[in-house]
mmCIF file of the N, C-alpha and C atoms, coordinates in Angstrom:
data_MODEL
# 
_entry.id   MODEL 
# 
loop_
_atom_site.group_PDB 
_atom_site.id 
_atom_site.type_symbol 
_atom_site.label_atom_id 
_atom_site.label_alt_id 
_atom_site.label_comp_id 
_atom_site.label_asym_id 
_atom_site.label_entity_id 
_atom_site.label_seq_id 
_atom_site.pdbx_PDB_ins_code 
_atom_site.Cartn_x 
_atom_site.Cartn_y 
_atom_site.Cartn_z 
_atom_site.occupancy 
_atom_site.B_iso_or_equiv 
_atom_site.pdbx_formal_charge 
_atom_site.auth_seq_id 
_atom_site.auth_comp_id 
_atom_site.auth_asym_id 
_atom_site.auth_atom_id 
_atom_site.pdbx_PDB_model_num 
ATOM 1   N N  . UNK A 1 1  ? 8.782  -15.043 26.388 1.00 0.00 ? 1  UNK A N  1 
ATOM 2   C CA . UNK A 1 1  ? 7.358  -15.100 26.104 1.00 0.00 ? 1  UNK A CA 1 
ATOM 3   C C  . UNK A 1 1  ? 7.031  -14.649 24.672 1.00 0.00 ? 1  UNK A C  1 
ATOM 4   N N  . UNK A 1 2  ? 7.897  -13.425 23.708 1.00 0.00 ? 2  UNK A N  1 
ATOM 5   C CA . UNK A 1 2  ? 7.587  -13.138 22.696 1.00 0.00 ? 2  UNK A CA 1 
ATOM 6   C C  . UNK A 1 2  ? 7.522  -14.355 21.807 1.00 0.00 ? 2  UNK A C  1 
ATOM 7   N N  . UNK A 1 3  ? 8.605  -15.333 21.893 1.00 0.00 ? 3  UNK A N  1 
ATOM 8   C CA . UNK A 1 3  ? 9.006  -16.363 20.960 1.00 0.00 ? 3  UNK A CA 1 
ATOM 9   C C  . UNK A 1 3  ? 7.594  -17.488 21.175 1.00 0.00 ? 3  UNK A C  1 
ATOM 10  N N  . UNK A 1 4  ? 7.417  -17.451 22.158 1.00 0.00 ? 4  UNK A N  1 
ATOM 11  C CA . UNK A 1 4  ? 6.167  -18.524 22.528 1.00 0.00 ? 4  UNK A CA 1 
ATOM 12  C C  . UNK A 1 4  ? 4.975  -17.853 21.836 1.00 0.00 ? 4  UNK A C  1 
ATOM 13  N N  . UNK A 1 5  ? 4.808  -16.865 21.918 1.00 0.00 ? 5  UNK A N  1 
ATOM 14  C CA . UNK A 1 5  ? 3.499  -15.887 21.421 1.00 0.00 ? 5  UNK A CA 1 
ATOM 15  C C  . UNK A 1 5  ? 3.331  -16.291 19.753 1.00 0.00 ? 5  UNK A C  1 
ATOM 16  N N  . UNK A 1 6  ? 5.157  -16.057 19.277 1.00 0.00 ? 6  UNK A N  1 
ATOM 17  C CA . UNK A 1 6  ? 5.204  -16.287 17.682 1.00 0.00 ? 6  UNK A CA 1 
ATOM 18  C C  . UNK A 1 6  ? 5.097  -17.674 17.183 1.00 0.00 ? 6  UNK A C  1 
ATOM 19  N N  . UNK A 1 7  ? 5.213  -19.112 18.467 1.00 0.00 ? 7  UNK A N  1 
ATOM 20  C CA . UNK A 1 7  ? 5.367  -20.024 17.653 1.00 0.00 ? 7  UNK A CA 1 
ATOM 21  C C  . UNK A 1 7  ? 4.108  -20.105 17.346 1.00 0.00 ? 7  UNK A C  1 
ATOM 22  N N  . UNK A 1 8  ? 2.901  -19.501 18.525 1.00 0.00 ? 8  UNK A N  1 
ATOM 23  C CA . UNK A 1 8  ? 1.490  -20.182 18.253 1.00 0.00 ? 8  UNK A CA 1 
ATOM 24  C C  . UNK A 1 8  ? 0.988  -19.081 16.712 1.00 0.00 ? 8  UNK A C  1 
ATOM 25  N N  . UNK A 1 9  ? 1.577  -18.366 16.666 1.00 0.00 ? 9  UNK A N  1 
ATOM 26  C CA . UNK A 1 9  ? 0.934  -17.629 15.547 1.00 0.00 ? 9  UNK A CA 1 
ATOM 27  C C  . UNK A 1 9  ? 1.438  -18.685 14.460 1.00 0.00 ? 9  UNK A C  1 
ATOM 28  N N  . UNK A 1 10 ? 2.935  -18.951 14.776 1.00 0.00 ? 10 UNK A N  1 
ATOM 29  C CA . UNK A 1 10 ? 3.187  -19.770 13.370 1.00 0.00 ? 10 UNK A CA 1 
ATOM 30  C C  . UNK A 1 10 ? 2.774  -21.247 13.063 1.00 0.00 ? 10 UNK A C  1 
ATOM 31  N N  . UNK A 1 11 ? 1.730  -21.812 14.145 1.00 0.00 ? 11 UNK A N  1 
ATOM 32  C CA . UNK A 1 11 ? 0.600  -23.158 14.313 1.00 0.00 ? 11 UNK A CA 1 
ATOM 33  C C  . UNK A 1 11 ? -0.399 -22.526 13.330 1.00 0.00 ? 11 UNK A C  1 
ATOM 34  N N  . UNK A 1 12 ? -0.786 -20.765 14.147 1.00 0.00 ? 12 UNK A N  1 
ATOM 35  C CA . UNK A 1 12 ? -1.901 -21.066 13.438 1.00 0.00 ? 12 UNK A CA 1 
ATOM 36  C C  . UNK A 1 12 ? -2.064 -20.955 11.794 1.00 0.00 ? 12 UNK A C  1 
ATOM 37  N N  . UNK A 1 13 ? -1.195 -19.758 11.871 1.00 0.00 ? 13 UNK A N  1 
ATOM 38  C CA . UNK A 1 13 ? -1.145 -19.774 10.164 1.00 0.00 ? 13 UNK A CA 1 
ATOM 39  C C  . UNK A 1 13 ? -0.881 -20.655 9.551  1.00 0.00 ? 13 UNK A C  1 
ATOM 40  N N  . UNK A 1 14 ? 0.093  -21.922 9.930  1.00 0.00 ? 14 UNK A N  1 
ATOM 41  C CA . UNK A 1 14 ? 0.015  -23.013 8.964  1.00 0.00 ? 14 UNK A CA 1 
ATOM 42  C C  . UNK A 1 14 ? -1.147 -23.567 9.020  1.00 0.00 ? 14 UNK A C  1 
ATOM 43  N N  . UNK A 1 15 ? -1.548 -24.025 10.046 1.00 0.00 ? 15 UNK A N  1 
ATOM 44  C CA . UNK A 1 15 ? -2.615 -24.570 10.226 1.00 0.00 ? 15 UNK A CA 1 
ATOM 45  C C  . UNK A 1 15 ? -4.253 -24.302 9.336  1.00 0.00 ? 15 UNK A C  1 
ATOM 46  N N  . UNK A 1 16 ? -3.902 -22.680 9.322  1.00 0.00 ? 16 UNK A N  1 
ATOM 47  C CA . UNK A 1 16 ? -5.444 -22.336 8.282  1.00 0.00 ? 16 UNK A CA 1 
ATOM 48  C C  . UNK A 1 16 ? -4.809 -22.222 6.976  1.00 0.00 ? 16 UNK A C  1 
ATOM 49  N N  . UNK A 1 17 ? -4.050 -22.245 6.498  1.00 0.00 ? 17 UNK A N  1 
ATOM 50  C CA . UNK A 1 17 ? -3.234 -21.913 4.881  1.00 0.00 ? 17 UNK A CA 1 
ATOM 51  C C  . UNK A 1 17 ? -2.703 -23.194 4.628  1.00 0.00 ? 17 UNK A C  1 
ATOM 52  N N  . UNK A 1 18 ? -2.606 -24.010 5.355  1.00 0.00 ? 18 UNK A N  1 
ATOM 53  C CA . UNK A 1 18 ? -1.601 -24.899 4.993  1.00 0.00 ? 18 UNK A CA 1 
ATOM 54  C C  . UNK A 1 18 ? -0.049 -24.335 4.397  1.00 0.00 ? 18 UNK A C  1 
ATOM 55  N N  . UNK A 1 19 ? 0.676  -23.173 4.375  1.00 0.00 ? 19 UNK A N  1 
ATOM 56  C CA . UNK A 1 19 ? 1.855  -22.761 3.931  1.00 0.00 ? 19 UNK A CA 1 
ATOM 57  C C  . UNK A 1 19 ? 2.939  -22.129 5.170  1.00 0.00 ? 19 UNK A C  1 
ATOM 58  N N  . UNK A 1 20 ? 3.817  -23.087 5.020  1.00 0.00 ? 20 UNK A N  1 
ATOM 59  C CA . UNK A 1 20 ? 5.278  -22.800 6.372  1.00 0.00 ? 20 UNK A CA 1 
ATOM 60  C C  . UNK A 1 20 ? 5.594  -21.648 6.223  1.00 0.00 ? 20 UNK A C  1 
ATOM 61  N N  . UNK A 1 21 ? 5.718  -21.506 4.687  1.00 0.00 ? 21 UNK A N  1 
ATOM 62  C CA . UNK A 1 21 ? 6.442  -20.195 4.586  1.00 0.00 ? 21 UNK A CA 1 
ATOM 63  C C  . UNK A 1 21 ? 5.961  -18.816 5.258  1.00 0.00 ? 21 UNK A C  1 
ATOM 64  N N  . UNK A 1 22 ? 4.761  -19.138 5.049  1.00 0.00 ? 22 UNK A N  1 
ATOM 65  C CA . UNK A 1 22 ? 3.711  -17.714 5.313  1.00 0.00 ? 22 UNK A CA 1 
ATOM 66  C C  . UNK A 1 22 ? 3.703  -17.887 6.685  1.00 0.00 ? 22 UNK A C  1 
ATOM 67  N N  . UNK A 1 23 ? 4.042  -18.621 7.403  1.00 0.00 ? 23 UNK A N  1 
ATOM 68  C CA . UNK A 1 23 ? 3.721  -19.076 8.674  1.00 0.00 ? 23 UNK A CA 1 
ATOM 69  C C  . UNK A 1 23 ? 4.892  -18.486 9.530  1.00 0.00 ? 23 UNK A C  1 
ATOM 70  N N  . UNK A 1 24 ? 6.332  -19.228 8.682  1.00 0.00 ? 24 UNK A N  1 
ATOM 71  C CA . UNK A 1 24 ? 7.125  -18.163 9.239  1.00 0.00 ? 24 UNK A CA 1 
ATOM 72  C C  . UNK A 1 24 ? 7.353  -16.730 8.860  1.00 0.00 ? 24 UNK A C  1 
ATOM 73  N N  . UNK A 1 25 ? 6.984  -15.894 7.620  1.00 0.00 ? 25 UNK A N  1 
ATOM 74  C CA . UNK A 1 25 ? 6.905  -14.960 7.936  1.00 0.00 ? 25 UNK A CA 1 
ATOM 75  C C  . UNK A 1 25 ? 6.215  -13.951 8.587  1.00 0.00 ? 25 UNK A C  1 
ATOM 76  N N  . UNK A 1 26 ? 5.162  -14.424 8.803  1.00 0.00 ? 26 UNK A N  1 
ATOM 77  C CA . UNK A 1 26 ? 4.660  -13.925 9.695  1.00 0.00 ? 26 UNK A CA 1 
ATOM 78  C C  . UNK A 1 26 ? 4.279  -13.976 11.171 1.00 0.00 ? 26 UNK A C  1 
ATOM 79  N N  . UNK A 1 27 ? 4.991  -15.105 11.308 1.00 0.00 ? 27 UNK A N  1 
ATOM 80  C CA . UNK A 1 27 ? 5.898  -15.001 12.878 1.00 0.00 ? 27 UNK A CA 1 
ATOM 81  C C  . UNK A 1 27 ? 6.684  -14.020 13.164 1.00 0.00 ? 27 UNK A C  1 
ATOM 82  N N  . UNK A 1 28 ? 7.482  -14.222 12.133 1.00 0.00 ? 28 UNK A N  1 
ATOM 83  C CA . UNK A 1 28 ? 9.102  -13.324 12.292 1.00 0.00 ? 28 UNK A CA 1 
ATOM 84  C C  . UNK A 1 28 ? 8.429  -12.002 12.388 1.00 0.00 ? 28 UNK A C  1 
ATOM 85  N N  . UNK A 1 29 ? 7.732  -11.400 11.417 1.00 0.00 ? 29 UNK A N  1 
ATOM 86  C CA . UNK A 1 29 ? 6.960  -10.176 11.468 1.00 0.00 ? 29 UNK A CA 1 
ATOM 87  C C  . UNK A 1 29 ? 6.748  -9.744  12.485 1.00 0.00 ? 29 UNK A C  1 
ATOM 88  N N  . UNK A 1 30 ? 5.768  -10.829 13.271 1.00 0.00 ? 30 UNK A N  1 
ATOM 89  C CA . UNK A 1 30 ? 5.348  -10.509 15.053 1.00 0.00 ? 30 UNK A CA 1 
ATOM 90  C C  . UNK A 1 30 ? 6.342  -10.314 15.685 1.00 0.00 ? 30 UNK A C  1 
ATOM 91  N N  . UNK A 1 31 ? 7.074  -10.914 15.295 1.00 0.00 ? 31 UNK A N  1 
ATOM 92  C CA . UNK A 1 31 ? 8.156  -10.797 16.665 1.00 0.00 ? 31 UNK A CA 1 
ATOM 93  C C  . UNK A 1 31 ? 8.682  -9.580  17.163 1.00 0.00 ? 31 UNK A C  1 
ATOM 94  N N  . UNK A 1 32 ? 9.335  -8.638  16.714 1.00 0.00 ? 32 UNK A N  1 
ATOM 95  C CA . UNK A 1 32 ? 9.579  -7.196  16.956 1.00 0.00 ? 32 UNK A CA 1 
ATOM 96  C C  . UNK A 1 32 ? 8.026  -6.432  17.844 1.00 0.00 ? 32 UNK A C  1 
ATOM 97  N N  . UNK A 1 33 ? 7.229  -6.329  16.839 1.00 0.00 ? 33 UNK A N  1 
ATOM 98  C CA . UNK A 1 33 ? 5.847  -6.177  16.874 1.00 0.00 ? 33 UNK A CA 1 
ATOM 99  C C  . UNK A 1 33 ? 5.673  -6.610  18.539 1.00 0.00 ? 33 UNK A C  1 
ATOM 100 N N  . UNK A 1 34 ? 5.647  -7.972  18.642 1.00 0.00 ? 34 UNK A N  1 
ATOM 101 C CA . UNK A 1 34 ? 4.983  -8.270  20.238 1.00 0.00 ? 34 UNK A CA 1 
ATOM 102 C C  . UNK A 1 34 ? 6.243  -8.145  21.341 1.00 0.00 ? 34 UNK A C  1 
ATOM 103 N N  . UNK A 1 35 ? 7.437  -8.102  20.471 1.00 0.00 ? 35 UNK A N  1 
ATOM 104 C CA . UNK A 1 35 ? 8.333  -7.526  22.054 1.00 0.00 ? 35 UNK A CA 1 
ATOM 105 C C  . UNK A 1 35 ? 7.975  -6.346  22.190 1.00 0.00 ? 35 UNK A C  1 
ATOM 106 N N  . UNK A 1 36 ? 7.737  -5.102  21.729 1.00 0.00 ? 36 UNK A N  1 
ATOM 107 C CA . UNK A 1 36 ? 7.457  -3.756  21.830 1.00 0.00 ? 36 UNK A CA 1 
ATOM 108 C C  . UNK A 1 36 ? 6.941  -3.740  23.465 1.00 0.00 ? 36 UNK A C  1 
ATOM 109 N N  . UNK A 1 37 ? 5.581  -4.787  23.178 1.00 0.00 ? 37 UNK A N  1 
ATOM 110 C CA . UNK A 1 37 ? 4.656  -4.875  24.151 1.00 0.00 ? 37 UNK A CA 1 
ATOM 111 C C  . UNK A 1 37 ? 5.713  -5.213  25.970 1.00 0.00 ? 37 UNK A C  1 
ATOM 112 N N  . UNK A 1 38 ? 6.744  -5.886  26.069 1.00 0.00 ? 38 UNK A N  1 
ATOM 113 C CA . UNK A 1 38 ? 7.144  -6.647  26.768 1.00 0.00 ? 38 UNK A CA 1 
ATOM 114 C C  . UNK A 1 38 ? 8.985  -5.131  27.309 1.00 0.00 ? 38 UNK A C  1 
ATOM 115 N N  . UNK A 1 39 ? 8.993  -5.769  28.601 1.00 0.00 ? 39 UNK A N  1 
ATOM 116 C CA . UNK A 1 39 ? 10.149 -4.614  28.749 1.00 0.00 ? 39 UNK A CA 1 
ATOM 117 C C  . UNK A 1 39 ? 11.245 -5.406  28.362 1.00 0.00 ? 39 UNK A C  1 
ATOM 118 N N  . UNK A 1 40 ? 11.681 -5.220  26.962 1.00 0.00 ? 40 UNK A N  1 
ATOM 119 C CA . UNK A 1 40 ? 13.054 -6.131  26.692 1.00 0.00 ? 40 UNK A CA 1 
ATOM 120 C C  . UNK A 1 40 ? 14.252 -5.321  26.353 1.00 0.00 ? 40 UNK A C  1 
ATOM 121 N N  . UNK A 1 41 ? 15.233 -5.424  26.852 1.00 0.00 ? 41 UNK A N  1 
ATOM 122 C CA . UNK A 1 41 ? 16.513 -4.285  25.986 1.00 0.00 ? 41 UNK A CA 1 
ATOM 123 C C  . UNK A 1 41 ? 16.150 -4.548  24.890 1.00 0.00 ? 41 UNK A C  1 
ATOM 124 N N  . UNK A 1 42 ? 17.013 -3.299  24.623 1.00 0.00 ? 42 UNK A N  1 
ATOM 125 C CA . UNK A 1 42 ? 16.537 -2.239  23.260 1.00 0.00 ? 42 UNK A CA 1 
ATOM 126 C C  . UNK A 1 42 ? 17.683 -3.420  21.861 1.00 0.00 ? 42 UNK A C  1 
ATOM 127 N N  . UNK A 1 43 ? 18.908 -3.834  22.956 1.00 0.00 ? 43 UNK A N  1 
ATOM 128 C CA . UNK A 1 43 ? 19.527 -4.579  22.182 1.00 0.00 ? 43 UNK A CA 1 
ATOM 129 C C  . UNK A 1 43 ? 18.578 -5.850  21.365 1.00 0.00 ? 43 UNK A C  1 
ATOM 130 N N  . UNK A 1 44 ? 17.488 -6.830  21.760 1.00 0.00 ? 44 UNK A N  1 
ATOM 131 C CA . UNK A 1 44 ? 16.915 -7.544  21.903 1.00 0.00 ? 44 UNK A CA 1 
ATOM 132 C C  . UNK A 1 44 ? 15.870 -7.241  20.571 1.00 0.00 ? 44 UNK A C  1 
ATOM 133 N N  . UNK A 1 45 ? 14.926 -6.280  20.937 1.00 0.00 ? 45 UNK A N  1 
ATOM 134 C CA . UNK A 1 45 ? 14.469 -5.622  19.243 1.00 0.00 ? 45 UNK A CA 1 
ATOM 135 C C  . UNK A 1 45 ? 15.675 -5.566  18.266 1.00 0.00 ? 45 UNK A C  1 
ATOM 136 N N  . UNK A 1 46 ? 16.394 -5.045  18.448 1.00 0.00 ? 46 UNK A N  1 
ATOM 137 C CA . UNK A 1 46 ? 17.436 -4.608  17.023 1.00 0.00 ? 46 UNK A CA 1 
ATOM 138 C C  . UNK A 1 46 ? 17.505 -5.578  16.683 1.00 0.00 ? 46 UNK A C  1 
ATOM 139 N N  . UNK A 1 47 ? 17.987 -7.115  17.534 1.00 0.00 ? 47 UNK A N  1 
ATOM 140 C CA . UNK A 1 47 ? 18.370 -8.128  16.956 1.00 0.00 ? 47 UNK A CA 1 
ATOM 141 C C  . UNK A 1 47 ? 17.245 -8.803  16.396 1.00 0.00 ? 47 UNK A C  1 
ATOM 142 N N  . UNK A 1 48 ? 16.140 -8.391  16.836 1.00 0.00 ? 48 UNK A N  1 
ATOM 143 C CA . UNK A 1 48 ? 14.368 -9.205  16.217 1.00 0.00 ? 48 UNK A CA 1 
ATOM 144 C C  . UNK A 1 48 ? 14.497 -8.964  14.975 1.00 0.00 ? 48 UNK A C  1 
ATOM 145 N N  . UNK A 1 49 ? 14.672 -7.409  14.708 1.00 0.00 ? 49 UNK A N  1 
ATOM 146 C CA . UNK A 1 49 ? 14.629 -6.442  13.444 1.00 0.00 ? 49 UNK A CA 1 
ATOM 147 C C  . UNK A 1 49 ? 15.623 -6.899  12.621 1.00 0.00 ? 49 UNK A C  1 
ATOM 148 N N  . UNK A 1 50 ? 16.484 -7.360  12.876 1.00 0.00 ? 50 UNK A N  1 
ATOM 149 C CA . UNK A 1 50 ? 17.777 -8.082  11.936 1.00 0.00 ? 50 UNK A CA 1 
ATOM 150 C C  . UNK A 1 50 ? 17.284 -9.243  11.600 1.00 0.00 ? 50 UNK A C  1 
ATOM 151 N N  . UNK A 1 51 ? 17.050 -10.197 12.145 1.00 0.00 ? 51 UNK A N  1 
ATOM 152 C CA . UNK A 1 51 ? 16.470 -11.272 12.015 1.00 0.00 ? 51 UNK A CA 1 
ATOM 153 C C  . UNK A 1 51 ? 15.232 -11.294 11.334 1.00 0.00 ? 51 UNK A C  1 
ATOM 154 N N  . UNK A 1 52 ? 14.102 -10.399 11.098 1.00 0.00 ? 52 UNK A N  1 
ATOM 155 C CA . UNK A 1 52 ? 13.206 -10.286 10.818 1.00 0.00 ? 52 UNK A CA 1 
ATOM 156 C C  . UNK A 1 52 ? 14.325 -9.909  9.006  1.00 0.00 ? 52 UNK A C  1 
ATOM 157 N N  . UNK A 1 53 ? 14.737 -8.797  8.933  1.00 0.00 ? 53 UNK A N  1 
ATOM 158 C CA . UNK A 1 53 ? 15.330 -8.739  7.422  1.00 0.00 ? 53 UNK A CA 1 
ATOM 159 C C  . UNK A 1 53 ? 15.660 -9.994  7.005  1.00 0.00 ? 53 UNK A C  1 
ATOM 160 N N  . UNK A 1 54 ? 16.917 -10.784 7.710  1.00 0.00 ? 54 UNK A N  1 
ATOM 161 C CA . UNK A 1 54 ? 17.214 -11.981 7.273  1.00 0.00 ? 54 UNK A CA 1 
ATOM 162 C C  . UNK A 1 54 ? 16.407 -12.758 6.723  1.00 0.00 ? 54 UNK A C  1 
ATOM 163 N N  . UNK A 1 55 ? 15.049 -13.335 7.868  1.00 0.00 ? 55 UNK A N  1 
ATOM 164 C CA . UNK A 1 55 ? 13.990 -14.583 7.737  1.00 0.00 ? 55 UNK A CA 1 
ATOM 165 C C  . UNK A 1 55 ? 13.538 -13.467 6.319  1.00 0.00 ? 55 UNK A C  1 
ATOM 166 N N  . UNK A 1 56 ? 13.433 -12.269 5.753  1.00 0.00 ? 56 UNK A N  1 
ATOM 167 C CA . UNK A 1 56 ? 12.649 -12.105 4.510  1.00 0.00 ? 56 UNK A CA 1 
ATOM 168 C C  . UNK A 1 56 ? 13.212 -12.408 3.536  1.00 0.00 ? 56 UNK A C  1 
ATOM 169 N N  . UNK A 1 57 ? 14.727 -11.791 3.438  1.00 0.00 ? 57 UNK A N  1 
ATOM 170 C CA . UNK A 1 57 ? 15.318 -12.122 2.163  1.00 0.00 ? 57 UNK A CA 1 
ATOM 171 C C  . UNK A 1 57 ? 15.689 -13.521 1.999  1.00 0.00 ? 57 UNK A C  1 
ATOM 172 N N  . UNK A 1 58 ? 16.054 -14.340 3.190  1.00 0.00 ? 58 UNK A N  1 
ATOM 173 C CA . UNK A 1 58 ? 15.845 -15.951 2.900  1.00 0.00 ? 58 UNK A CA 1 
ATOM 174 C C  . UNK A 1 58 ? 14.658 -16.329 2.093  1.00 0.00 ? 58 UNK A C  1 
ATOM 175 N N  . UNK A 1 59 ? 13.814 -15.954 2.261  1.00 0.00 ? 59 UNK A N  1 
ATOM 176 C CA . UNK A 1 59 ? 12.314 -16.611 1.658  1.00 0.00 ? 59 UNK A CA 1 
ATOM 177 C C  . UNK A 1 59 ? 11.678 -15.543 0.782  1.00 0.00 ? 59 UNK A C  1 
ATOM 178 N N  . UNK A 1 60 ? 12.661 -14.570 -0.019 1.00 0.00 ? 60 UNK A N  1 
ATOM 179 C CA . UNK A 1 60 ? 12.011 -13.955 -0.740 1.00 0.00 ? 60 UNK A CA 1 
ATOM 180 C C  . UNK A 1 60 ? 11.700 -14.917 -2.463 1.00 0.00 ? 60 UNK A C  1 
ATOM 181 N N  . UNK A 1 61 ? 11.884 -16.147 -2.215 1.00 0.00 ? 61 UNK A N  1 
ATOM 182 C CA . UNK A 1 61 ? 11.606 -16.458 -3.361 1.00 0.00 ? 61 UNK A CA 1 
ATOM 183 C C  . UNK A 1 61 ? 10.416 -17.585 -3.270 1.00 0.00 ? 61 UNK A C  1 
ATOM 184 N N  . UNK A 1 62 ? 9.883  -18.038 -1.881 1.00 0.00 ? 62 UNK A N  1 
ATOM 185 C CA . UNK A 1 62 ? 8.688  -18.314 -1.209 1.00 0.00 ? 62 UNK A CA 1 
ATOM 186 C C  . UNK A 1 62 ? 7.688  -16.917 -1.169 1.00 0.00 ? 62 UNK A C  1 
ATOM 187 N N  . UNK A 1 63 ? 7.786  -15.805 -1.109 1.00 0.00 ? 63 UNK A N  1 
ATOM 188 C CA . UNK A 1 63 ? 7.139  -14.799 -1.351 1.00 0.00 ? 63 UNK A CA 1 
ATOM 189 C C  . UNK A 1 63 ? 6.830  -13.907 -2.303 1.00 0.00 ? 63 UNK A C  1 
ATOM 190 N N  . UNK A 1 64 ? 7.707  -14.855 -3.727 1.00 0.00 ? 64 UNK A N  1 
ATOM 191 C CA . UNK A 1 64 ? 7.216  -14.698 -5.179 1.00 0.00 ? 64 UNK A CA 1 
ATOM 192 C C  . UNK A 1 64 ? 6.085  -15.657 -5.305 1.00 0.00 ? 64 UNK A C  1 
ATOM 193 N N  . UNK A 1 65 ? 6.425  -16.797 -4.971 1.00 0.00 ? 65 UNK A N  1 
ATOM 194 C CA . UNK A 1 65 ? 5.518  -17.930 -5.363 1.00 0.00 ? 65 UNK A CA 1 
ATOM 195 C C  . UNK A 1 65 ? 3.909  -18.221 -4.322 1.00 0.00 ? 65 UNK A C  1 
ATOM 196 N N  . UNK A 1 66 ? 4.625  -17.028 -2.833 1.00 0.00 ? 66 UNK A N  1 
ATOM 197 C CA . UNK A 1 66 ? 2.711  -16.997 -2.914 1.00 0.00 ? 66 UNK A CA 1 
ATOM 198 C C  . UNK A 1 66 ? 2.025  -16.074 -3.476 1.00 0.00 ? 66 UNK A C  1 
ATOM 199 N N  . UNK A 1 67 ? 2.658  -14.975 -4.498 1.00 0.00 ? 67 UNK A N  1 
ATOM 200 C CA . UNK A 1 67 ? 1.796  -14.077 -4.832 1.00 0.00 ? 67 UNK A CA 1 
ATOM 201 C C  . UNK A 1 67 ? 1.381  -14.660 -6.176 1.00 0.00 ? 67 UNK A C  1 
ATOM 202 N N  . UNK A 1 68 ? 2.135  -15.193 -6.630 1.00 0.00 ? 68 UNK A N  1 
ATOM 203 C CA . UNK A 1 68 ? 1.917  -16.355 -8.076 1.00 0.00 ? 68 UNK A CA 1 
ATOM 204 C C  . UNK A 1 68 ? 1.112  -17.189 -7.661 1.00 0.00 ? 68 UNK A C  1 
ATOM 205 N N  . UNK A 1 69 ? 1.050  -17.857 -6.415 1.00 0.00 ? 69 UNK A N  1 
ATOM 206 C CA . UNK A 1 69 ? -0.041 -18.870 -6.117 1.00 0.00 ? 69 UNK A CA 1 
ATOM 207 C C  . UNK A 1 69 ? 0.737  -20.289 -6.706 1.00 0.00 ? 69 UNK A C  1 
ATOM 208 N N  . UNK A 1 70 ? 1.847  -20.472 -6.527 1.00 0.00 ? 70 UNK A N  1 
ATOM 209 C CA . UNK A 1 70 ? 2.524  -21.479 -6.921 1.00 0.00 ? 70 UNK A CA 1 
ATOM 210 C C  . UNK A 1 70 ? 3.806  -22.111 -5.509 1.00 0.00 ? 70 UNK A C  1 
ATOM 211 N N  . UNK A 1 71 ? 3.229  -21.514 -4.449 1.00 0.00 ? 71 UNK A N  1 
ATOM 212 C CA . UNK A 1 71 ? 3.730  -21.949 -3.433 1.00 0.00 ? 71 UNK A CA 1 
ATOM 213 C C  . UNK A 1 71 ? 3.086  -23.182 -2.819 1.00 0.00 ? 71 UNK A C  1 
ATOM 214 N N  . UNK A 1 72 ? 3.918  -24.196 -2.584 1.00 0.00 ? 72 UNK A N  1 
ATOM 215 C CA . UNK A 1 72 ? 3.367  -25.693 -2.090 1.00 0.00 ? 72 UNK A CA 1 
ATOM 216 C C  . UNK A 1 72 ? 2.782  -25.633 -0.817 1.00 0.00 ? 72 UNK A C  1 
ATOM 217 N N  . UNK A 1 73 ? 1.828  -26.337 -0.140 1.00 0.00 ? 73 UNK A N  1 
ATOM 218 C CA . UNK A 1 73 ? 1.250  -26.234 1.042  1.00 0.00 ? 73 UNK A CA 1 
ATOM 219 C C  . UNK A 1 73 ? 1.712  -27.298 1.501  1.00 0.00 ? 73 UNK A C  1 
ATOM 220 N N  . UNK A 1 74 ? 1.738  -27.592 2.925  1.00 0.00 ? 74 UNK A N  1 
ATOM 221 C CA . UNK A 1 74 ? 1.858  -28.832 3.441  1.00 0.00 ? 74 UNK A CA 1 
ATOM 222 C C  . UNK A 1 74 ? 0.757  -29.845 3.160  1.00 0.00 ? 74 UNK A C  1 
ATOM 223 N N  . UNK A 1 75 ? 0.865  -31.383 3.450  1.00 0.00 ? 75 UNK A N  1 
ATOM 224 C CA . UNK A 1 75 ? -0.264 -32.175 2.917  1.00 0.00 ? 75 UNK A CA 1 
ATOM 225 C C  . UNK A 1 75 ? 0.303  -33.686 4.059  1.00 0.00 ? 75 UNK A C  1 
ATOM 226 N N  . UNK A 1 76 ? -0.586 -33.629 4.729  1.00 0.00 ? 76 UNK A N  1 
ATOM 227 C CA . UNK A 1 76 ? -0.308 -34.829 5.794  1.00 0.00 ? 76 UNK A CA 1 
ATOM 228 C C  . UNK A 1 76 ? -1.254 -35.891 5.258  1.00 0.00 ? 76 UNK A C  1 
ATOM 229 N N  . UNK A 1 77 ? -0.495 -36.983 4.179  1.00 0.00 ? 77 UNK A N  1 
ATOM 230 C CA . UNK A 1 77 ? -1.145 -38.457 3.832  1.00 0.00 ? 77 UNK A CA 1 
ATOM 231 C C  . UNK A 1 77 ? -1.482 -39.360 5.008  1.00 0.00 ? 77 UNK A C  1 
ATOM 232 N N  . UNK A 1 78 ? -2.635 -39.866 5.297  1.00 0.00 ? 78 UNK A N  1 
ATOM 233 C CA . UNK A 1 78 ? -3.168 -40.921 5.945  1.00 0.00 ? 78 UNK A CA 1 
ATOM 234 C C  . UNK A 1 78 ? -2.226 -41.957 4.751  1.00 0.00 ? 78 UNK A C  1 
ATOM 235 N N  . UNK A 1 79 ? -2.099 -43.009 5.335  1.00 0.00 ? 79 UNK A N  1 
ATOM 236 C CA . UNK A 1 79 ? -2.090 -44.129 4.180  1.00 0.00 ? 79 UNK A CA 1 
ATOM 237 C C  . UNK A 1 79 ? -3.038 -45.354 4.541  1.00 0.00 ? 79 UNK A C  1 
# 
């Protein structure tokens, strides 16, 4: 249920920003965050929390470019 909780967060944030990136990080963010809520082994967080480092330093160079404001948004062409 945590992962389901994070995909809709990561709809909505793309959805109002138009930006994946921000979308997944701040999924990944939730994720630790909303298992807390849920009775999951303890193994299960650690591995959120690892994963959560990973998904940042992967996209720490998507998280230069939204503070620059030079990060691309998505853009769905009609033709």
């Amino acid at each position: 249920l945590p992962a389901l909780i994070c995909l809709g967060i990561f709809i909505i944030v793309v959805a109002l920003t138009g930006f994946v990136s921000l979308g997944s990080l701040i999924a990944a963010i939730s994720w630790p965050v909303i298992s807390l809520f849920f009775d999951l082994p303890v193994l299960m967080l650690v591995i959120a929390l690892v994963m959560v480092v990973l998904i940042i330093f992967r996209h720490k160079d998507n998280i230069i470019r939204l503070f620059n404001g030079t990060e691309k948004k998505i853009s769905i062409k009609k033709n």
